[in-house]
N, C-alpha and C positions, 0 to 999 in steps of 0.2 A: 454649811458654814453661814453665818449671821453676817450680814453686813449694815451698816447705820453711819448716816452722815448728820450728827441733828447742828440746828442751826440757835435753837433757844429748848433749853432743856428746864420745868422747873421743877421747883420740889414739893410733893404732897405729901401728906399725913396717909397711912396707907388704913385701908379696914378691911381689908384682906387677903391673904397668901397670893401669890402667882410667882410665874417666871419671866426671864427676861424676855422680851421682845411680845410681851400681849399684848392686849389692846386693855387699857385702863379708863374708868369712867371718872366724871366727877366726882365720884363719892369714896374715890379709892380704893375700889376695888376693880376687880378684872372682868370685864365686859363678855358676858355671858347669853344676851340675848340678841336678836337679830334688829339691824336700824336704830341702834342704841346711841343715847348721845355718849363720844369718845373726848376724853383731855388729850390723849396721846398715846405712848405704848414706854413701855417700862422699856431703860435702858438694865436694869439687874434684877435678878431675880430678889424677890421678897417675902420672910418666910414670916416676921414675927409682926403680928398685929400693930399697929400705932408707929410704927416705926413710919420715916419719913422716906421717901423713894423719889430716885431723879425719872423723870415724865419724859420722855420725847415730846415738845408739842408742836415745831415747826423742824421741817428736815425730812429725809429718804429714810424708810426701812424697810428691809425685806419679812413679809408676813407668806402665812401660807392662803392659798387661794380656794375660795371655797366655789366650784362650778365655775367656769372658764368665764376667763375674764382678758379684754382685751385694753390693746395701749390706748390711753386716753380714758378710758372709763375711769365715772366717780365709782367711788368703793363705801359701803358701808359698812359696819362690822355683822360679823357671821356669828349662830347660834352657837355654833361648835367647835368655835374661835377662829381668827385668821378676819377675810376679809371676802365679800361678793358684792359684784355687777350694782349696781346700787338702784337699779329699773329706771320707770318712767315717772315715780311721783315718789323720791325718796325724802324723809324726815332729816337724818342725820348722816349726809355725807360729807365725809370730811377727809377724804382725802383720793389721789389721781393717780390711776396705774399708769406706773413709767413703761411699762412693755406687757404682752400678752404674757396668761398662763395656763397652762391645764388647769381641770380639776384636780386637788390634792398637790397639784406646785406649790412654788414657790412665787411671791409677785415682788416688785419693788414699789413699791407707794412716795408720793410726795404728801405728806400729810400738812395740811396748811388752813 
């Protein structure tokens, strides 16, 4: 089950397909590679090109975890979606694990 508290949602021009709850880039499409810079995550899913989409960009949402991650940790976005441990010299993190996860969990983020 999906859970999401956003706090300022906005709306982008999309450039390509995804589901609800990914990790979304600037350029409106869905965040595919690792330490990527993020806008937010799509509160709905998005199938048809150009179309405009609501962005989480400040607020909670539950991502899947990629390699265990604990509370407090910054998170950066993962290659093969979701979110990981964001190390010791990360580029683009943008958002703070509210509780620990396994690998392959599920995590809660404050994205901010």
């Amino acid at each position: 089950m999906q859970y999401f508290q956003d706090v300022l949602t906005l709306t982008a021009p999309t450039t390509g397909a995804f589901e609800a709850y990914d990790l979304i880039g600037f350029s409106g499409a869905k965040v595919e590679a690792d330490d990527a810079p993020v806008l937010g995550a799509a509160k709905h899913p998005n199938t048809v090109i150009g179309d405009l989409a609501a962005i989480i960009v400040i607020g909670t949402i539950r991502v899947r975890a990629v390699g265990v991650i604990n509370v407090g940790d910054k998170v950066v976005s993962a290659a093969t979606g979701g979110v990981k441990t964001a190390g010791a010299d990360p580029v683009n993190a943008f958002a703070t694990a509210l509780h620990s996860a396994a690998d392959g969990g599920f995590v809660d983020i404050l994205i901010r």
